[in-house]
Backbone bond lengths (Angstrom), bond angles and torsions (degrees), N, CA, C in turn:
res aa  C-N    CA-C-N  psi(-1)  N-CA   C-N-CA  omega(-1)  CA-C   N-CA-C  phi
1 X - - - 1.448 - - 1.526 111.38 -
2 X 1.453 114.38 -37.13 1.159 100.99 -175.28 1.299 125.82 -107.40
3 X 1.701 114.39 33.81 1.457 112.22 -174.87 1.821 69.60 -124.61
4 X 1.248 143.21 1.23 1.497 111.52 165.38 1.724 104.80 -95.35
5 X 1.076 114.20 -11.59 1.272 110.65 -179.35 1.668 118.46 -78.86
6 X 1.794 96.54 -11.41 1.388 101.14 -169.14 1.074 99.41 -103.38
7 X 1.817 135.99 -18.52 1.038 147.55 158.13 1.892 116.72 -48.68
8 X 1.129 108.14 -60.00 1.315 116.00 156.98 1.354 141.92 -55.35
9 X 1.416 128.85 -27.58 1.155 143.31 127.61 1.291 119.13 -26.14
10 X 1.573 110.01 -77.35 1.776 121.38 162.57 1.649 116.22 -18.61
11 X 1.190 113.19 -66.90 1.565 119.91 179.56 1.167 118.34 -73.25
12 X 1.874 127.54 -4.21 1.317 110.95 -165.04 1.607 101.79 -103.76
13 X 1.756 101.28 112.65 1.836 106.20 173.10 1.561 128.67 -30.80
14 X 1.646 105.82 -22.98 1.471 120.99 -165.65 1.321 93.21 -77.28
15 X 0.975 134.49 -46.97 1.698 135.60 -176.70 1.739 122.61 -73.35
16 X 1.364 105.04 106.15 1.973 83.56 -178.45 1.660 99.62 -89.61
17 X 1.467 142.07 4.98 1.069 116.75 173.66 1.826 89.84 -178.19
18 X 1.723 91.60 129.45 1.613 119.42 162.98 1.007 106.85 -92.98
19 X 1.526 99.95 141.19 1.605 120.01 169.25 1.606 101.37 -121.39
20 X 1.442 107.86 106.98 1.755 112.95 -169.90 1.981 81.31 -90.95
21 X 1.252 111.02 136.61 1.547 133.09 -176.37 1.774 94.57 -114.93
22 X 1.256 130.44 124.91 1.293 125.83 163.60 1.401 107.40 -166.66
23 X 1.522 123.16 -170.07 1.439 145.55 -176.39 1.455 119.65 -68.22
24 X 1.800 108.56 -43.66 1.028 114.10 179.62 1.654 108.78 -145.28
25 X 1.634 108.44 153.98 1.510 93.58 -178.54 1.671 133.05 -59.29
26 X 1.309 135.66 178.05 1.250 142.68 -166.99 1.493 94.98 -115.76
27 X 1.163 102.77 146.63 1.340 136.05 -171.96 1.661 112.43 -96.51
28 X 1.522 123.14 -31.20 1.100 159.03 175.47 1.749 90.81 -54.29
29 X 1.155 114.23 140.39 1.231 127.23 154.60 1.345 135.17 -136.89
30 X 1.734 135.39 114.65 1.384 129.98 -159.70 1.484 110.99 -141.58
31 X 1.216 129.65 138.65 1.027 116.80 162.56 1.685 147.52 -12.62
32 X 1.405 104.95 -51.84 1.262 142.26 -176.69 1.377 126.65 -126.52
33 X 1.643 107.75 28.41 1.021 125.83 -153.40 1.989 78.38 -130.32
34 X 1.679 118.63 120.53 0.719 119.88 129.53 1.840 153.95 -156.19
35 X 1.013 123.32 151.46 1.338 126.19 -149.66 1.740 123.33 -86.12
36 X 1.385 135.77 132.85 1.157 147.48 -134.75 1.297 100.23 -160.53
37 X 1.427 121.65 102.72 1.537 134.27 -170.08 1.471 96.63 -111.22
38 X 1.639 104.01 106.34 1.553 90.89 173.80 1.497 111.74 -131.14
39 X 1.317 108.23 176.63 1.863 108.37 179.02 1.646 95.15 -94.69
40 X 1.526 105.00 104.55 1.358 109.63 160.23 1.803 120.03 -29.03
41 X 1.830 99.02 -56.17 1.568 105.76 -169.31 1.775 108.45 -72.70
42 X 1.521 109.80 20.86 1.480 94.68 175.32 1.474 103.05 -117.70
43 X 1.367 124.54 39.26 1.405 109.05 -154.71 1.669 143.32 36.16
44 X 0.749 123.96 62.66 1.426 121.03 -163.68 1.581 106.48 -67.86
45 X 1.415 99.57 143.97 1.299 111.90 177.08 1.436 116.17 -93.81
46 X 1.078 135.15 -32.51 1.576 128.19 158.52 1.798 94.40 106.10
47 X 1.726 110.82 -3.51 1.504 114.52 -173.78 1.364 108.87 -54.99
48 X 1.236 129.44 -18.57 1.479 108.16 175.23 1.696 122.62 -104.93
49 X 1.514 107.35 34.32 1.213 111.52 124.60 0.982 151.65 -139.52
50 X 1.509 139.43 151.92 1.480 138.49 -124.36 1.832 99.74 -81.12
51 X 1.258 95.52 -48.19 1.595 85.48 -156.91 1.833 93.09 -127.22
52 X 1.126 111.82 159.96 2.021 91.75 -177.99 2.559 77.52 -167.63
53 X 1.335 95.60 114.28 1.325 119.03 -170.29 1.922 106.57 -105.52
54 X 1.006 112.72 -43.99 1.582 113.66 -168.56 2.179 98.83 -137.55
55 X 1.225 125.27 132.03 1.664 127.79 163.01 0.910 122.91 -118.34
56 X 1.250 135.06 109.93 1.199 150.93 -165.56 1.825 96.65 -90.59
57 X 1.343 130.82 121.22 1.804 113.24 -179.11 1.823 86.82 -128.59
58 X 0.904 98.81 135.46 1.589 120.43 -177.01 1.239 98.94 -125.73
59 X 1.125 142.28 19.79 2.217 128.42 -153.11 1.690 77.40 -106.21
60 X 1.244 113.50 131.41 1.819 127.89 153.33 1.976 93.69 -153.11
61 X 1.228 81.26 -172.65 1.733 109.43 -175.23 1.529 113.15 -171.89
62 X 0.715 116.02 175.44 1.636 131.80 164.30 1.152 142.94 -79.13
63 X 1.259 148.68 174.59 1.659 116.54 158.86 1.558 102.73 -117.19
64 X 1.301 125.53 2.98 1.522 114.34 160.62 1.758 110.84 -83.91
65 X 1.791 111.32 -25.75 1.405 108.86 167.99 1.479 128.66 -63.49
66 X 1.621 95.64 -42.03 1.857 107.33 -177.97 1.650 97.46 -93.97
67 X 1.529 140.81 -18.99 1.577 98.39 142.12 2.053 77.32 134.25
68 X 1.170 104.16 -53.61 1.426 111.78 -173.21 1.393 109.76 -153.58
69 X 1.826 102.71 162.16 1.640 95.95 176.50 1.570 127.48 -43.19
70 X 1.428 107.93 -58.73 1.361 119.42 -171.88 1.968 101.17 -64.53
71 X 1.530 118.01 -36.08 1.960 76.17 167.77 1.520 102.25 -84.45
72 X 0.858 156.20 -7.92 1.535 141.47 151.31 1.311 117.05 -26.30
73 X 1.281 96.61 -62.93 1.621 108.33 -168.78 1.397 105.81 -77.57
74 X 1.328 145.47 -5.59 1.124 165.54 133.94 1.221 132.10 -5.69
75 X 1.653 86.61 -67.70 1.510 118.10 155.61 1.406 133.66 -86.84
76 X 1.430 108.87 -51.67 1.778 120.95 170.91 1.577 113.34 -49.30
77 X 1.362 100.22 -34.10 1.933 98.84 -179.80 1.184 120.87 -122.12
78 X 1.032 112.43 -39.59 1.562 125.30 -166.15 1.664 109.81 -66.32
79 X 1.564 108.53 -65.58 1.735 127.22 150.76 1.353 114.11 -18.71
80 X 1.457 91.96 -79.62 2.012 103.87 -167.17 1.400 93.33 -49.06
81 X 1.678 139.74 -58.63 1.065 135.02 -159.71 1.420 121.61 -57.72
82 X 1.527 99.36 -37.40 1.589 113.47 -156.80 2.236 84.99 -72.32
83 X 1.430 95.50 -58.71 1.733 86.11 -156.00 1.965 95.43 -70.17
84 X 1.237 145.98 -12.94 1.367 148.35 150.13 1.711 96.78 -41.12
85 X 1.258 133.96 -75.08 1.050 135.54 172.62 1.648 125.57 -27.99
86 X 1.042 97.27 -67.07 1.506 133.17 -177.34 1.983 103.61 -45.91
87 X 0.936 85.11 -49.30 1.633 114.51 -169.15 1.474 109.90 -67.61
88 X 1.632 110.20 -61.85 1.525 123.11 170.74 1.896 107.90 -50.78
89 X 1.411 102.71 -51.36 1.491 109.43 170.74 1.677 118.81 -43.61
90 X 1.137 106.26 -27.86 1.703 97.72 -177.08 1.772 109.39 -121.77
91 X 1.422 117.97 35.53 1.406 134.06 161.77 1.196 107.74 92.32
92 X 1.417 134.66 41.51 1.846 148.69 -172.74 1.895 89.53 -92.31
93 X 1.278 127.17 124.89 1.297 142.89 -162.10 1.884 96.82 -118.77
94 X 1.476 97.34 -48.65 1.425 84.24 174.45 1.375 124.98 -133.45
95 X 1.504 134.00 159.41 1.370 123.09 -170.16 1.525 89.21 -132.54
96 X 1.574 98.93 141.92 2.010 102.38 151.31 2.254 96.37 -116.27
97 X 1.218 90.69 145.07 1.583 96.51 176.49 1.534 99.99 -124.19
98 X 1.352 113.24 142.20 1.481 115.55 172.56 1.529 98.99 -111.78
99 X 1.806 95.28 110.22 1.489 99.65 160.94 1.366 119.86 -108.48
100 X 1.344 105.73 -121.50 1.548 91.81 -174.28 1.996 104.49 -145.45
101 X 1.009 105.97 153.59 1.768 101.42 161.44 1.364 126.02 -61.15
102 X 1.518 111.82 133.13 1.017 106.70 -155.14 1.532 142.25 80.19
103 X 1.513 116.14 23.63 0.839 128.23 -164.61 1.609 111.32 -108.75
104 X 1.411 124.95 111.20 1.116 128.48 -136.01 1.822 102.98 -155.36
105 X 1.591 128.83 100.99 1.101 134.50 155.16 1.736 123.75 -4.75
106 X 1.822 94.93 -40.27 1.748 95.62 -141.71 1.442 78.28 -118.05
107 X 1.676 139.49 -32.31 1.431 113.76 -168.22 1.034 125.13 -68.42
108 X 1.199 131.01 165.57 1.186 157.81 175.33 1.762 148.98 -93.29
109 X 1.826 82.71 35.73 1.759 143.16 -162.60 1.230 85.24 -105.54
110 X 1.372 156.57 88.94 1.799 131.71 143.41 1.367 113.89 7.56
111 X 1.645 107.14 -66.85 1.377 106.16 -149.38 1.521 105.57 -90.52
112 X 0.856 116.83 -19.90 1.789 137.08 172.17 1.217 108.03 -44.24
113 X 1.758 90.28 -61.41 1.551 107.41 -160.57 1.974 98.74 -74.82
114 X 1.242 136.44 -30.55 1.414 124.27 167.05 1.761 109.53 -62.87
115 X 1.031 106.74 -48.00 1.689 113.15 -169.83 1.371 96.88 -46.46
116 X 1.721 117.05 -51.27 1.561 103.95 -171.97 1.612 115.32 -105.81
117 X 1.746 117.14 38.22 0.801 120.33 167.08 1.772 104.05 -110.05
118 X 1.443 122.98 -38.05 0.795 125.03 147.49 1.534 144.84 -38.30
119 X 1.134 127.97 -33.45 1.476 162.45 171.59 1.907 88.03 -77.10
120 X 1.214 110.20 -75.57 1.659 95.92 -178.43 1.361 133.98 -49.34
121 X 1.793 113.60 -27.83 1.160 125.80 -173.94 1.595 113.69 -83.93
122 X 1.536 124.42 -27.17 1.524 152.00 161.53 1.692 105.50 -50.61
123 X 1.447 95.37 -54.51 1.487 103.12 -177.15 1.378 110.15 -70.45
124 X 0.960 142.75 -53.83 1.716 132.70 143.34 1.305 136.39 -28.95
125 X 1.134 122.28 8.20 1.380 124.29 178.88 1.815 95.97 -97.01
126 X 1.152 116.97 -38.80 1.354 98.69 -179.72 1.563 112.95 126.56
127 X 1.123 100.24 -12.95 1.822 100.28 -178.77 1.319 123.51 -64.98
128 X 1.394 126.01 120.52 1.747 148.58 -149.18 1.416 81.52 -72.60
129 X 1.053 150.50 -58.21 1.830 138.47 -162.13 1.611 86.90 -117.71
130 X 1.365 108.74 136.59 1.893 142.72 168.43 0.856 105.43 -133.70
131 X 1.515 129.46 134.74 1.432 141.54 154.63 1.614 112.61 -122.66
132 X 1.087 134.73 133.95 1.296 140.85 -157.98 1.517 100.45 -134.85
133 X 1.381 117.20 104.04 1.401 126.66 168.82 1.270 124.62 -86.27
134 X 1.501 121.31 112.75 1.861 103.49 -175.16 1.655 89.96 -134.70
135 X 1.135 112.30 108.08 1.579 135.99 -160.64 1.940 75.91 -100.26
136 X 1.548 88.43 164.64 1.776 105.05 -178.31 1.714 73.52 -110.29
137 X 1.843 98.71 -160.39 0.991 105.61 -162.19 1.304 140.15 -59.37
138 X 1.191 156.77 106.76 2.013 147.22 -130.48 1.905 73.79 -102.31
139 X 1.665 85.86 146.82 1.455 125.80 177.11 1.007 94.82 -127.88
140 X 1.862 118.79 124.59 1.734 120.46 155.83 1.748 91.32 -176.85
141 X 1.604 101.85 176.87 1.216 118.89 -168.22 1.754 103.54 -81.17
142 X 1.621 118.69 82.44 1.067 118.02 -171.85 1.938 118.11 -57.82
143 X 1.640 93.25 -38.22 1.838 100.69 -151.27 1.941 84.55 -81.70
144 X 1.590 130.51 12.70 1.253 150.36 -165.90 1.692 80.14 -80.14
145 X 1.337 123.73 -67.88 1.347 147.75 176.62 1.258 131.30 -47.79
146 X 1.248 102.05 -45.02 1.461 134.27 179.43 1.606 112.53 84.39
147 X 1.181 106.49 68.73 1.190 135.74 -179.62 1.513 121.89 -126.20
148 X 1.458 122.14 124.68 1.548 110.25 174.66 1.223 133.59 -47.41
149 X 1.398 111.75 143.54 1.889 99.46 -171.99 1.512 101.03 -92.65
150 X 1.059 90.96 147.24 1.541 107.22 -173.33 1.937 102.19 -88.45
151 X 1.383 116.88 108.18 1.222 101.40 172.53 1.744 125.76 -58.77
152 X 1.518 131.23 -19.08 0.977 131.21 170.07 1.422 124.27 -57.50
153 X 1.644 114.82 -53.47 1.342 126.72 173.20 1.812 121.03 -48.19
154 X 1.717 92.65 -37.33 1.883 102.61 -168.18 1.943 80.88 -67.24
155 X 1.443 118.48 -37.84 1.226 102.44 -157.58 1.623 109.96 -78.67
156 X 1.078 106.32 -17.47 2.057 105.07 -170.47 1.541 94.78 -75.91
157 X 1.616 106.69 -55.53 1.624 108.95 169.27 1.652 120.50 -24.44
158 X 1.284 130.36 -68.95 1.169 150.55 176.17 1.468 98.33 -48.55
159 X 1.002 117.58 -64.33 1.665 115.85 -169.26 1.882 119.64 -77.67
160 X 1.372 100.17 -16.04 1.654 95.31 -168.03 1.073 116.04 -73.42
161 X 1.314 131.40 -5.66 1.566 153.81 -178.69 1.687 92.63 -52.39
162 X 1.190 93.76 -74.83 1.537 126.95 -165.24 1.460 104.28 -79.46
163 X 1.257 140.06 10.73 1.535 138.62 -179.99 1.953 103.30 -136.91
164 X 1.440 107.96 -28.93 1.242 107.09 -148.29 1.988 101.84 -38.00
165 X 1.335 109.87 -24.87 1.702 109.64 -147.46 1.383 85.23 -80.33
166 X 1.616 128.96 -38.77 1.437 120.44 -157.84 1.771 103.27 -95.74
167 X 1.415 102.44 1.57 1.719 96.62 159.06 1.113 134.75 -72.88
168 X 1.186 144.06 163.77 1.307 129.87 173.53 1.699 102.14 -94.19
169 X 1.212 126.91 149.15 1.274 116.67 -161.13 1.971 117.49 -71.70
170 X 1.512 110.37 -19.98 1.476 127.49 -174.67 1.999 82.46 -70.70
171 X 1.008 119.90 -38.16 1.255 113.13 -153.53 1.852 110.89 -97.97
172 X 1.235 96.47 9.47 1.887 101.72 -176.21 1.323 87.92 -91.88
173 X 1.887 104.63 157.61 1.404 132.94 150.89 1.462 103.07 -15.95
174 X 1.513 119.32 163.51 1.422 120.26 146.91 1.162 116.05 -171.79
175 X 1.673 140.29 146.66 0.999 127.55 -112.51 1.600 97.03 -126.09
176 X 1.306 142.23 124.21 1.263 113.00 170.69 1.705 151.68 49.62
177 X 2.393 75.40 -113.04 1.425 126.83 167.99 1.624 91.04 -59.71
178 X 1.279 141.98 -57.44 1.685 107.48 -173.60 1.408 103.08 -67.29
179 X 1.336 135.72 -75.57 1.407 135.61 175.71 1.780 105.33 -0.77
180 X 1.589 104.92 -81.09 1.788 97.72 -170.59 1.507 107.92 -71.63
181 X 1.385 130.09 -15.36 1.334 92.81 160.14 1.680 141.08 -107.56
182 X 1.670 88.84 4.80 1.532 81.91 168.41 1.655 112.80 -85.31
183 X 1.117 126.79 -20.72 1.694 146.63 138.43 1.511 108.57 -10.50
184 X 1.132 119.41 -70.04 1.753 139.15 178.64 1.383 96.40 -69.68
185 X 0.894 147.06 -78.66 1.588 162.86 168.10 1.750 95.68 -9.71
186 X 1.674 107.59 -64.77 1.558 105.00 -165.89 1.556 102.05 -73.20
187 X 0.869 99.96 -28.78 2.080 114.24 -178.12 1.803 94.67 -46.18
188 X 1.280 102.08 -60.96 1.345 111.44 -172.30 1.477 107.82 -50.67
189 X 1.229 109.43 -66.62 1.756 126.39 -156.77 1.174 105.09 -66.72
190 X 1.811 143.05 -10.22 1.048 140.37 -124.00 1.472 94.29 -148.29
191 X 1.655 113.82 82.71 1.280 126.76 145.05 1.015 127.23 25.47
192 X 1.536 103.59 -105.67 1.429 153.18 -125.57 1.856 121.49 -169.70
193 X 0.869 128.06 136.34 1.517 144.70 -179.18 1.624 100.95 43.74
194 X 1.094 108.65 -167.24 1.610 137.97 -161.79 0.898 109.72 -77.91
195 X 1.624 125.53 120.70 1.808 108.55 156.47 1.788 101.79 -145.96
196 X 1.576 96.97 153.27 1.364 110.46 -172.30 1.835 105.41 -108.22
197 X 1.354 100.67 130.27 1.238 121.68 174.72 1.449 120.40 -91.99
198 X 1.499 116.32 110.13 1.536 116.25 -152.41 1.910 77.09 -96.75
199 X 1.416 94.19 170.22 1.612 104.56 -179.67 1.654 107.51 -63.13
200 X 1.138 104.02 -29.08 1.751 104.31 -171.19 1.574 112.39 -68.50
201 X 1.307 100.46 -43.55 2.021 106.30 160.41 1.260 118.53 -50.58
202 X 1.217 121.14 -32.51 1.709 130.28 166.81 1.181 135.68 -43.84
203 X 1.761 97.10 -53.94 1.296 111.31 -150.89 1.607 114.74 -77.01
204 X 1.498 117.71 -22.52 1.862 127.97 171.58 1.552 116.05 -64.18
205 X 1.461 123.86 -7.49 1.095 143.42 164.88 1.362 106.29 -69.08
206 X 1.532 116.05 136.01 1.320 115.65 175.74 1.130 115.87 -154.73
């Protein structure tokens, strides 16, 4: 998710310069492309850069990847919050966050229940434009990355051909590249206050 979002960024004229914030450096190289390796668990202040206008936060994981709930939640809330924070602190006006479907304060999902505890705590910071992405399941060449393949995803992939019509559209595959750019897209179009992007708003993006 977040090397198409950084891909898209890259090409968009509106931007003269990305600052990709993550764990480890990028491999990626761009003009206006630059990179900021920080320790999530130290709070980062984001002080060494000057000016920061629009944040795009893509950072999630798993909890069979990060090992247990609490490093899950580590990352899923703690992360997204700290550089959301971080960000608003040095004059960031607008945020898009990619969470997830189903992402819900009160359920009784683990991962649900961080996605929409996270999402609530973002939304309190105060930022005049929010966009809230909660994509259904993402289809792409994970082990491309070096990432575990998810046997569920290889399987929706394979089948959505042949199902897409009897899905409901919030509930189809979806790919990335639609995710970050209908993400950027609402960033753009989007005023004023909060709005959540269900997967079905996604999916006409291509």
């Amino acid at each position: 998710m977040g090397r198409e979002v950084l891909a898209a960024l890259l090409t968009d004229k509106r931007y003269a310069a990305v600052h990709a914030v993550g764990r480890r450096p990028l491999s990626v190289k761009h003009a206006k492309l630059f990179n900021h390796v920080v320790d999530f668990t130290a709070s980062p202040t984001l002080s060494e850069i000057a000016r920061i206008d629009d944040v795009i936060i893509a950072l999630g994981t798993t909890i069979k990847v990060a090992g247990s709930q609490q490093a899950f939640r580590a990352v899923d809330f703690d992360a997204v919050v700290a550089i959301a924070r971080a960000a608003r602190a040095r004059g960031a006006t607008r945020l898009g966050i990619v969470s997830a479907m189903g992402a819900n304060p009160k359920s009784g999902v683990f991962y649900n229940r961080v996605k929409g505890e996270m999402e609530a705590a973002v939304t309190a910071l105060g930022y005049p434009t929010l966009v809230i992405a909660r994509p259904s399941m993402l289809v792409g060449d994970r082990r491309a990355l070096g990432q575990p393949e998810r046997p569920a995803e290889r399987f929706v992939a394979l089948a959505m051909p042949l199902l897409k019509q009897l899905i409901p559209a919030n509930y189809r595959a979806i790919t990335a590249v639609q995710v970050a750019r209908a993400l950027l897209a609402a960033m753009q179009g989007t005023d004023q206050g909060a709005r959540v992007l269900l997967s079905g708003d996604m999916q006409p993006i291509r």
